[in-house]
C-alpha positions as CSV (number, residue, x, y, z in Angstrom):
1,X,-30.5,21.0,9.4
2,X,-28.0,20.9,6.9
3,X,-24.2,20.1,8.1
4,X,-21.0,20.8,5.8
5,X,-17.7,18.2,6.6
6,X,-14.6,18.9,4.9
7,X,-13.0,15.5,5.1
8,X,-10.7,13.4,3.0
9,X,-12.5,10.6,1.5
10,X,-9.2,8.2,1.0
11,X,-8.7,8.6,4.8
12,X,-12.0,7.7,5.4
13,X,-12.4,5.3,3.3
14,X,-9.1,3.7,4.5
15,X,-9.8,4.3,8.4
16,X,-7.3,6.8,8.9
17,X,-9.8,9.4,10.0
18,X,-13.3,8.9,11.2
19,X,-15.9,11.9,11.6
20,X,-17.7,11.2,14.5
21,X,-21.9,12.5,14.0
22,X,-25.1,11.5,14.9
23,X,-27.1,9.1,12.7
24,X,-28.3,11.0,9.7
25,X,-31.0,10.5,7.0
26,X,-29.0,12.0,4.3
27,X,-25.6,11.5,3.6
28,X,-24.1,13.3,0.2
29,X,-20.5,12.8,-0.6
30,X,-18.5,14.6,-3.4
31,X,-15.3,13.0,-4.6
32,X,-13.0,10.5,-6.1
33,X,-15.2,7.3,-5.8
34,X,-15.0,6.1,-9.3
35,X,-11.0,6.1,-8.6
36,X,-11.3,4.1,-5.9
37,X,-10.5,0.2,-6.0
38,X,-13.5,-2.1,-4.9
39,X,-12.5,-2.3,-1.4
40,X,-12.1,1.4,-0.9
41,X,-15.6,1.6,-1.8
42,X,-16.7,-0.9,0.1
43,X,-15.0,0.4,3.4
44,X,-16.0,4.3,3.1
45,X,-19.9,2.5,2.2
46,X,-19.5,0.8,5.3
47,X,-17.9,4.0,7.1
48,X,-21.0,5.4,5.6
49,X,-23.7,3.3,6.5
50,X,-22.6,3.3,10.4
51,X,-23.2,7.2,10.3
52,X,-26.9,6.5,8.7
53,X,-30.0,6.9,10.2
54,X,-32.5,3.2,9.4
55,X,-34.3,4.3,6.3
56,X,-31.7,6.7,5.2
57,X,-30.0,7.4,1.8
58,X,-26.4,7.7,1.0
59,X,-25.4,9.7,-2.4
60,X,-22.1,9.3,-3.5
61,X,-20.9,11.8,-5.7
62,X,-17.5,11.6,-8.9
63,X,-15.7,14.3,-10.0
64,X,-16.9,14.6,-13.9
65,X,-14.3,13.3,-16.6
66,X,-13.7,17.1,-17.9
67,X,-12.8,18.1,-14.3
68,X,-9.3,19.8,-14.9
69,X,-8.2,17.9,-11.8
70,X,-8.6,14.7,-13.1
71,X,-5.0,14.0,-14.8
72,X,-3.5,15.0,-11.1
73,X,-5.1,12.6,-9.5
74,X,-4.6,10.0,-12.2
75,X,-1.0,10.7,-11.5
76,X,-1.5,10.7,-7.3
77,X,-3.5,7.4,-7.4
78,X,-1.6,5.6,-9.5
79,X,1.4,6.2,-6.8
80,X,-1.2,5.4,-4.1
81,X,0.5,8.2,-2.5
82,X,-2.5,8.4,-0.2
83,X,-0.9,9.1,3.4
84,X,2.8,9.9,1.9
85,X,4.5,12.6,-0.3
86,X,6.9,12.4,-3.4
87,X,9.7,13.1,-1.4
88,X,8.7,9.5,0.7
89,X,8.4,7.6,-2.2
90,X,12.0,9.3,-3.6
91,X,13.8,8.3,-0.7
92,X,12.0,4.8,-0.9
93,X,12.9,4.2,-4.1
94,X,16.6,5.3,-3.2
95,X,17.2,3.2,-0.6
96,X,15.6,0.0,-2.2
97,X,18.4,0.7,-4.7
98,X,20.9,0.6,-2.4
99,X,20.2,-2.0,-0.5
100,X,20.5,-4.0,-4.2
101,X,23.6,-3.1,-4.3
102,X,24.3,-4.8,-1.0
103,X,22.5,-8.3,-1.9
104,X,24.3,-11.6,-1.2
105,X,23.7,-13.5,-4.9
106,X,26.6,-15.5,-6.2
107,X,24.7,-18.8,-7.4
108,X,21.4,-16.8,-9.7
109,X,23.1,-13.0,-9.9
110,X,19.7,-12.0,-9.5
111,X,19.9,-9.2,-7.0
112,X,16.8,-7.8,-5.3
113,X,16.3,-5.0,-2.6
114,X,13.4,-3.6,-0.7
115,X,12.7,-0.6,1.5
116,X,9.9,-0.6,3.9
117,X,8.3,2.4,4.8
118,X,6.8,2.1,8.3
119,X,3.6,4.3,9.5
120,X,6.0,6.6,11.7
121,X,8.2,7.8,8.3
122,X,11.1,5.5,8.5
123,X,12.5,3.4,6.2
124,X,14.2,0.0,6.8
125,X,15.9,-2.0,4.1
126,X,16.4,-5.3,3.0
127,X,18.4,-7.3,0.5
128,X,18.6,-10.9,-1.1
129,X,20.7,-13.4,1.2
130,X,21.4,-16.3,-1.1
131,X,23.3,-20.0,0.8
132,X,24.9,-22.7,-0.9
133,X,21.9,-24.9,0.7
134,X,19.7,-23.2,-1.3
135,X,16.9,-23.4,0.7
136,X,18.4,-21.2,3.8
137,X,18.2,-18.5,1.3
138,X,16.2,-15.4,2.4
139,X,14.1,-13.0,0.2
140,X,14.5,-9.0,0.2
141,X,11.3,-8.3,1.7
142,X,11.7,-11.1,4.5
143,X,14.6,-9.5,5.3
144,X,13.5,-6.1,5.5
145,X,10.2,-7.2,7.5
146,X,12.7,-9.2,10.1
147,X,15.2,-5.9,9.8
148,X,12.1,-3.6,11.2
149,X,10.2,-5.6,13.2
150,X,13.6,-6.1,15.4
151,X,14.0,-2.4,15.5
152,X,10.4,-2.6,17.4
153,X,8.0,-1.4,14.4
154,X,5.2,-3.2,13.6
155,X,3.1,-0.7,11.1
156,X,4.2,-0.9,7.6
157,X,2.3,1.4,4.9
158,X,4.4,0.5,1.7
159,X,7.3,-1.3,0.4
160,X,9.4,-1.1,-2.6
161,X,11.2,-3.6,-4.5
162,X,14.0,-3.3,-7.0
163,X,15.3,-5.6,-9.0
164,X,18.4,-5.3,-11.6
165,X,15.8,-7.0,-14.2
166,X,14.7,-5.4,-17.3
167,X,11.0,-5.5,-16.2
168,X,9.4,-5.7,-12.7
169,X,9.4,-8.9,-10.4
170,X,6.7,-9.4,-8.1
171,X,7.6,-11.0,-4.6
172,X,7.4,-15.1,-4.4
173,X,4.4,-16.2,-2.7
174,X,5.7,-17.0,0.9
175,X,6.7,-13.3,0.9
176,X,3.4,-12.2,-0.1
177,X,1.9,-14.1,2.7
178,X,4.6,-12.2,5.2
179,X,3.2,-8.3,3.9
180,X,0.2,-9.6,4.0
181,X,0.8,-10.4,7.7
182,X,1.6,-7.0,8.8
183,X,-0.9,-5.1,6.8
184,X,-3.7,-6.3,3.9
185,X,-3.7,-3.2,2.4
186,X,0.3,-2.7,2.0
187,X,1.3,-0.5,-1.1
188,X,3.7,-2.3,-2.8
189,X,5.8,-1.3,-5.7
190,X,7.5,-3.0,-7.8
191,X,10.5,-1.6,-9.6
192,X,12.8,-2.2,-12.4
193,X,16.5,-1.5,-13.2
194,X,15.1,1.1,-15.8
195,X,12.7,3.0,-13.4
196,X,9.2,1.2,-15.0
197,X,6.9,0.2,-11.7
198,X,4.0,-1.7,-10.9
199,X,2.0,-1.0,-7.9
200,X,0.0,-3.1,-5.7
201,X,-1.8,-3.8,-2.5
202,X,-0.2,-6.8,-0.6
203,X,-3.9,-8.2,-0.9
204,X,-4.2,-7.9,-4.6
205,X,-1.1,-10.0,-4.6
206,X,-2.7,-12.5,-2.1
207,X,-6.1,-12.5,-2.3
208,X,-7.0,-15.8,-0.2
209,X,-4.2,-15.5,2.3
210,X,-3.9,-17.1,5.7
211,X,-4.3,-15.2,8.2
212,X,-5.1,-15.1,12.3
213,X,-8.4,-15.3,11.5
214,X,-7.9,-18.9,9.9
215,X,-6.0,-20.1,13.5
């Protein structure tokens, strides 16, 4: 017996959908795997795997390199825009730049703000908070993480951060281990004054974090 699912391999792979079946002996998959990052494909093998029968074989499939939909989803995985539209990374982008505007840098000038988009659409910003004791000074994407988390939210899905510099500035190492905190797999994206990005996963940026399971 042959069964046909019509499912979205980024979700699965990412464990925002699950198909629910009986163990099988064949599993065939057509789709993006030789797009997906190492961990992608190690998740949607594992997803894979549970659904197996002992003894059974797993084919996963590529869309060819002349496939006319290949240079779209160059374009959509690039973004990562795997759970979120254009328009949500527009408005991201928007209000990271705003909340620039609104940093607190007197001593380096260098002004920084982030917008955190949170699993439930919204967007909470954050800015650079610089003291005269320079060690009381607070990051963007602290302050954004604080911002949200106050307002009750606690599932974060991407963050952007834009800088005023003329190429793009990753975030410091104790704000890394903060996104990491909240979620491993965190898009963020990094922005300059001129529009050029960088995109990353918050564990890409912190490969060997800390984390509950080290308590």
């Amino acid at each position: 017996q042959i069964r046909l699912e019509n499912s979205n391999l980024l979700y699965l792979a990412t464990g925002r959908a699950r198909v629910e079946l009986e163990p099988q002996s064949l599993v065939y998959s057509i789709g993006l795997i030789d797009y997906f990052n190492d961990q992608f494909v190690i998740n949607l093998l594992n997803y894979v795997h549970s659904i197996l029968r002992p003894g059974g074989q797993v084919i996963l499939g590529n869309f060819h390199t002349r496939n006319p939909s290949r240079a779209m989803m160059d374009y959509v995985l690039e973004w990562r825009l795997i759970y979120r539209t254009e328009e949500d990374m527009n408005r991201l982008f928007a209000a990271a730049t705003q909340a620039m505007h609104n940093a607190h840098a007197p001593y380096s000038g260098f002004t920084v703000g982030a917008a955190l988009l949170t699993e439930s659409g919204d967007i909470v910003t954050g800015c650079n908070v610089e003291n005269a004791s320079y060690g009381a000074t607070v990051c963007a994407e602290r302050t954004a993480i604080a911002a949200a988390v106050a307002q009750g939210h606690r599932n974060f899905t991407a963050i952007c951060v834009t800088t005023a510099a003329d190429s793009t500035t990753p975030p410091c190492g104790i704000c890394r281990q903060t996104l990491v905190e909240f979620n491993h797999d965190m898009t963020v994206i990094c922005r300059s004054q001129h529009g050029e990005q960088t995109t990353y996963s918050a564990g890409e940026l912190l490969p060997h974090a800390f984390t509950a399971d080290n308590l």
